[in-house]
C-alpha positions in Angstrom: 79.1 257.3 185.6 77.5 256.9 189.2 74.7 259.7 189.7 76.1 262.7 191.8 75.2 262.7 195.4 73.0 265.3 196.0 74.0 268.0 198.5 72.5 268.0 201.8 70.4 270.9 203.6 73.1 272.1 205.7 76.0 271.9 202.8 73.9 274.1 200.4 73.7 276.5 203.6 77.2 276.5 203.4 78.1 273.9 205.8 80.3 270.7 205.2 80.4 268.5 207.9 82.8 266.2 205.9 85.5 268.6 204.7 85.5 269.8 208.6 86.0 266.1 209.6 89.0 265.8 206.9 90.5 268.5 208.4 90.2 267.2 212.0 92.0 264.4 211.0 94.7 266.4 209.2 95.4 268.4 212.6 95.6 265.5 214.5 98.2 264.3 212.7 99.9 267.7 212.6 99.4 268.1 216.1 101.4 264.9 217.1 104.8 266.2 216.7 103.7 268.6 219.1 104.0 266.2 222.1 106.7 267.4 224.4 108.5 265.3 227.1 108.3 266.8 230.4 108.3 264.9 234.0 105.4 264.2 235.0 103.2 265.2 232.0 102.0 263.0 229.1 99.7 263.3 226.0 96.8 260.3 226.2 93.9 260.0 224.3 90.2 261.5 224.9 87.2 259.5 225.2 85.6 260.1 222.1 87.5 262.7 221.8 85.4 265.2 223.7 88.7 266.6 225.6 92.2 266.7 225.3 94.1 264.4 228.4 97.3 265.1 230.0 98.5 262.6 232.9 99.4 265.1 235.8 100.6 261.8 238.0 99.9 258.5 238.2 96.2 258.6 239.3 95.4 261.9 237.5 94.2 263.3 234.2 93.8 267.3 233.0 90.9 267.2 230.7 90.9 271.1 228.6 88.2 271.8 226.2 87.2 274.5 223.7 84.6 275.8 221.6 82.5 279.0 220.1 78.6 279.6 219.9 79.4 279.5 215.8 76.2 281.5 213.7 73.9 281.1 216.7 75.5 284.9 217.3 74.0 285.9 214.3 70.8 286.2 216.3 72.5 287.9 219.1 73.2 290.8 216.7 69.8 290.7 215.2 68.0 291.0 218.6 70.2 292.8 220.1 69.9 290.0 223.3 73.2 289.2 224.1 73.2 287.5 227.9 72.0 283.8 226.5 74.7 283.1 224.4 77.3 283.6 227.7 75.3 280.8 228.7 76.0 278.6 225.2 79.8 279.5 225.3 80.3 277.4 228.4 77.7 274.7 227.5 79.7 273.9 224.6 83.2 273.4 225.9 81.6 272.0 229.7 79.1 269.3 228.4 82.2 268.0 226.1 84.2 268.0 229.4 81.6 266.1 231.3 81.6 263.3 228.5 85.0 262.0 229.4 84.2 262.4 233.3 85.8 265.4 233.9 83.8 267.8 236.7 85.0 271.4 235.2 87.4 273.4 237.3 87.6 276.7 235.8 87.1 278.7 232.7 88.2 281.1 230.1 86.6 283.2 227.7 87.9 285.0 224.3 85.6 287.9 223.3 86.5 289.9 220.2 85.1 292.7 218.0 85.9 295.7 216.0 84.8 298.2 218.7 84.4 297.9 222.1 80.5 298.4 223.2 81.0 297.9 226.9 76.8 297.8 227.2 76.5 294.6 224.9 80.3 293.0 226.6 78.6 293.2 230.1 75.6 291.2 229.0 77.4 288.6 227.3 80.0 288.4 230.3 76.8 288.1 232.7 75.5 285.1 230.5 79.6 283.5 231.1 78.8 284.6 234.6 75.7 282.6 234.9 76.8 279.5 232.7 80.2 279.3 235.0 77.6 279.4 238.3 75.6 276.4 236.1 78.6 274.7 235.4 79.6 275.0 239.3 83.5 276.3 238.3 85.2 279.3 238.0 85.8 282.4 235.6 89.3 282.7 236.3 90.4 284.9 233.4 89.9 286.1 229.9 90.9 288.1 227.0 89.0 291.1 224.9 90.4 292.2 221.6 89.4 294.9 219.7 90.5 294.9 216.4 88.8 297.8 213.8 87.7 297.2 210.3 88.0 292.9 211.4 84.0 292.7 212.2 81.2 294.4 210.9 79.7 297.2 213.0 77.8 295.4 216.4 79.5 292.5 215.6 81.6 290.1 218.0 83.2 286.6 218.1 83.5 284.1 221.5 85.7 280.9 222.3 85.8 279.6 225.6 88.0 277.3 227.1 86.9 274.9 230.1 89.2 272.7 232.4 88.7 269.8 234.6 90.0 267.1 236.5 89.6 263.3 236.1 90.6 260.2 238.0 92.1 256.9 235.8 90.0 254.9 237.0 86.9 257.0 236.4 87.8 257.9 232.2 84.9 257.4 230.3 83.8 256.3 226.9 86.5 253.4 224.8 86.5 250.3 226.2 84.2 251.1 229.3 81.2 250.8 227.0 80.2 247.5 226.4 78.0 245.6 224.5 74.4 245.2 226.4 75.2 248.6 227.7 71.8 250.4 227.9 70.7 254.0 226.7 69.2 256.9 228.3 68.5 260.1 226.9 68.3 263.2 228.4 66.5 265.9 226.4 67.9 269.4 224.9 66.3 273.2 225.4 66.3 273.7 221.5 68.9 273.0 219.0 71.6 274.3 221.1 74.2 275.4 219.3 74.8 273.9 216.4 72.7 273.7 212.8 72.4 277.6 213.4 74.2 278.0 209.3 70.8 276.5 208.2 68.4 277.2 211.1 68.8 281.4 209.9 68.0 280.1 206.4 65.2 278.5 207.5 63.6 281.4 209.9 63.8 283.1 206.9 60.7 281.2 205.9 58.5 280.5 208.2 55.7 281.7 208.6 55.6 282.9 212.3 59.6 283.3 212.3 59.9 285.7 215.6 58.3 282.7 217.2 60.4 279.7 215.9 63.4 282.2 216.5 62.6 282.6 220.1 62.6 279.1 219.9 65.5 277.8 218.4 67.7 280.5 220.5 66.9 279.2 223.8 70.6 278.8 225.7 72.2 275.2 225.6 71.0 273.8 228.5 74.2 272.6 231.4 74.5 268.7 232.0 77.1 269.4 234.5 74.8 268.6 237.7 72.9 265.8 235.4 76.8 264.0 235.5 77.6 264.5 238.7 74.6 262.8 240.1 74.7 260.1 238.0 78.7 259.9 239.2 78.1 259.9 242.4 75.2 257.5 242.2 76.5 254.8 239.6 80.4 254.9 240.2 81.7 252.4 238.1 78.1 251.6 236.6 78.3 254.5 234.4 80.3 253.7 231.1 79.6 256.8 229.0 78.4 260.1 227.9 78.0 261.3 224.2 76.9 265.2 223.7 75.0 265.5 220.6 76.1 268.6 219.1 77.5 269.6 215.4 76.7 266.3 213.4 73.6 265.2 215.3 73.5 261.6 216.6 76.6 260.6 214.6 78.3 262.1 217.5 76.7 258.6 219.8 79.4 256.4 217.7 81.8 258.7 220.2 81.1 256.7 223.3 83.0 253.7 221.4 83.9 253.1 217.6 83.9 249.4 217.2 80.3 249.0 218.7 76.8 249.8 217.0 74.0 251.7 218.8 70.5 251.0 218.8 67.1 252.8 219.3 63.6 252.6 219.8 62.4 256.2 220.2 58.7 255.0 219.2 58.9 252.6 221.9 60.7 254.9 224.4 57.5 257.6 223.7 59.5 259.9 222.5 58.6 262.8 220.5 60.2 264.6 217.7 59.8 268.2 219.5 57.8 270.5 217.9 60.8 273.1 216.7 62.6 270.3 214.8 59.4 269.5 213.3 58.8 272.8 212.1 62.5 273.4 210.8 62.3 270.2 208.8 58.7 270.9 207.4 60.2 274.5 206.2 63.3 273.1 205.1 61.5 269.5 203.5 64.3 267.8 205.3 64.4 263.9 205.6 64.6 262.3 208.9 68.5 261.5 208.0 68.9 264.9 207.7 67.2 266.2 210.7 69.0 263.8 213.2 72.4 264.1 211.3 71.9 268.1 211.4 70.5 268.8 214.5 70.1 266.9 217.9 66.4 265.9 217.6 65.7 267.1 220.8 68.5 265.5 222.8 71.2 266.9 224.2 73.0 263.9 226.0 73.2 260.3 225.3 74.3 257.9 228.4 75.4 254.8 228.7 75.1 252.4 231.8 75.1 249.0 232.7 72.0 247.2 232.8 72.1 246.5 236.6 71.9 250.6 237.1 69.0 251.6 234.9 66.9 252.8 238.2 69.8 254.2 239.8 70.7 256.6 236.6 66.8 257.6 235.9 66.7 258.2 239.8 69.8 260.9 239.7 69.2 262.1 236.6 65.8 263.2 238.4 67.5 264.5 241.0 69.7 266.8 239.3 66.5 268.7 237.2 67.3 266.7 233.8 65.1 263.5 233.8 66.2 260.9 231.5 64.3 258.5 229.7 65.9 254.7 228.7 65.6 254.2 224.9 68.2 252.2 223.1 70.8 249.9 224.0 74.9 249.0 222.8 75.1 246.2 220.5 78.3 244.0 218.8 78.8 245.4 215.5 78.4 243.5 212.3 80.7 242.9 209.9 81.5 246.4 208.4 84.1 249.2 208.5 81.6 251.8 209.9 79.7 251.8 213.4 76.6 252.8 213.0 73.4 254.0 214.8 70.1 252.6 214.5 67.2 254.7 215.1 63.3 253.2 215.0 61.3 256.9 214.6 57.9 257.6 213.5 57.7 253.9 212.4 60.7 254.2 210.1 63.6 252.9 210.8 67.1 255.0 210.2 70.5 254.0 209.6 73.1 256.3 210.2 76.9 255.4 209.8 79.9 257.1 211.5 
């Protein structure tokens, strides 16, 4: 009888990244007896499934998006600083928006808890506020439920909802990225907003843990200007964006499937920042684990052809989040699984999709 696998960091923290991805699929098959027919208006699919597509006409696409700040609230509550994690709630649904090429339009958020503080619901709205003015689009509505005896006392909950517009011609991710495709990366603020199950855990033990708190809550940081430079400058030169957020660089595999990713971070000169160092010294995770669980200090992968290299680095400059080349697509070999290579601290990582 084969040896049982043993349980990852994040999964004994309560966290299963593969039961979530079973049930992704489940919904998606749920959810496709949900298409309706109406003139004008058709279900397509996402790049990478970052957003949700409806054709509006011929040369249009809707692009809708949402997402929470998950247990990085936790620290909200124990803090009592509330205004950052406005911020993360439209970082999480806008950077996924931006991935398919979408500019964001407006956005929604859902606040709930079991009794109304209006002091701690103004200084998350003002962090919504300021993400929105980031994100250059609109708060154009909302919805606050109080519900008694559903949250513990001080508690809340958030979802936001973010919605852009996209051009055909202009979709990206799928077929747009190519093979010999080249890969810059444009660094995080912190871990964002996802590992946060285990991050708490690991606070826990450190031994300067208001320090690697302060940290690890730092708000997502807004890649919104970061794409429209590099729109603007690249046009068609720019194939494809990948936010690395819950799963870590697994999520690179997003910008296409049937290709295989490949880099050389020693090369490149980067660093594994300091915070992810610390969390995986307190937490003895391996290097699979770290990039896999957290996103190693990156918070957007970008693909563009060759030719465009200095036109990408240039915008990205321009915009306030330089990027650095680092890794390039590559033709798959013959195997079910794409997979991303990663050359770090002279070891060399494999990790499939």
């Amino acid at each position: 009888m084969p040896k049982p696998k043993k349980k990852s960091a994040y999964a004994r923290a309560g966290v299963d990244i593969h039961r979530a991805d079973a049930l992704v699929q489940s919904i998606a098959e749920m959810a496709k007896n949900t298409k309706i027919k109406h003139p004008g208006l058709r279900n397509i699919s996402g790049g990478g499934g970052y957003a949700s597509l409806y054709a509006i006409d011929q040369r249009r696409l809707i692009a809708a998006t949402t997402d929470g700040v998950g247990t990085k609230l936790k620290i909200a509550f124990e803090t009592d600083v509330h205004h950052t994690v406005g911020i993360d709630l439209v970082a999480m649904s806008v950077n996924d928006l931006i991935c398919v090429g979408a500019a964001p339009l407006f956005f929604l958020d859902y606040f709930a808890t079991g009794k109304l503080r209006l002091g701690t619901a103004k200084k998350v709205l003002s962090g919504i506020v300021q993400g929105c003015l980031q994100a250059e689009c609109a708060l154009v509505g909302g919805e606050t439920a109080e519900m008694p005896s559903m949250y513990a006392n001080g508690e809340y909950d958030l979802a936001g909802f973010a919605v852009g517009l996209v051009e055909k011609q202009k979709l990206l991710g799928g077929p747009r990225v190519k093979s010999g495709d080249v890969l810059i990366l444009v660094p995080s603020s912190g871990p964002h907003s996802n590992g946060f199950s285990l991050i708490r855990k690991l606070i826990e033990k450190a031994p300067h843990p208001k320090k690697l708190r302060d940290q690890c809550f730092r708000p997502t940081q807004i890649y919104v200007g970061a794409f429209k430079e590099l729109d603007q400058s690249l046009k068609q030169d720019l194939h494809g964006m990948a936010h690395i957020t819950g799963s870590g660089w697994l999520n690179v595999p997003r910008l296409n499937e049937s290709l295989d990713y490949e880099f050389d971070l020693d090369a490149a000169g980067f660093v594994l920042p300091s915070v992810f160092r610390e969390l995986s010294r307190i937490g003895r995770l391996s290097l699979e684990e770290t990039f896999t669980t957290f996103n190693a200090g990156v918070g957007l992968v970008i693909a563009v052809a060759p030719r465009a290299v200095s036109k990408a680095l240039g915008a990205l400059r321009r915009s306030g989040s330089p990027g650095v080349v680092a890794g390039q697509v590559v033709r798959r070999k013959k195997r079910q699984q794409s997979s991303v290579r990663i050359r770090v601290q002279e070891k060399l990582l494999q990790l499939n999709y």
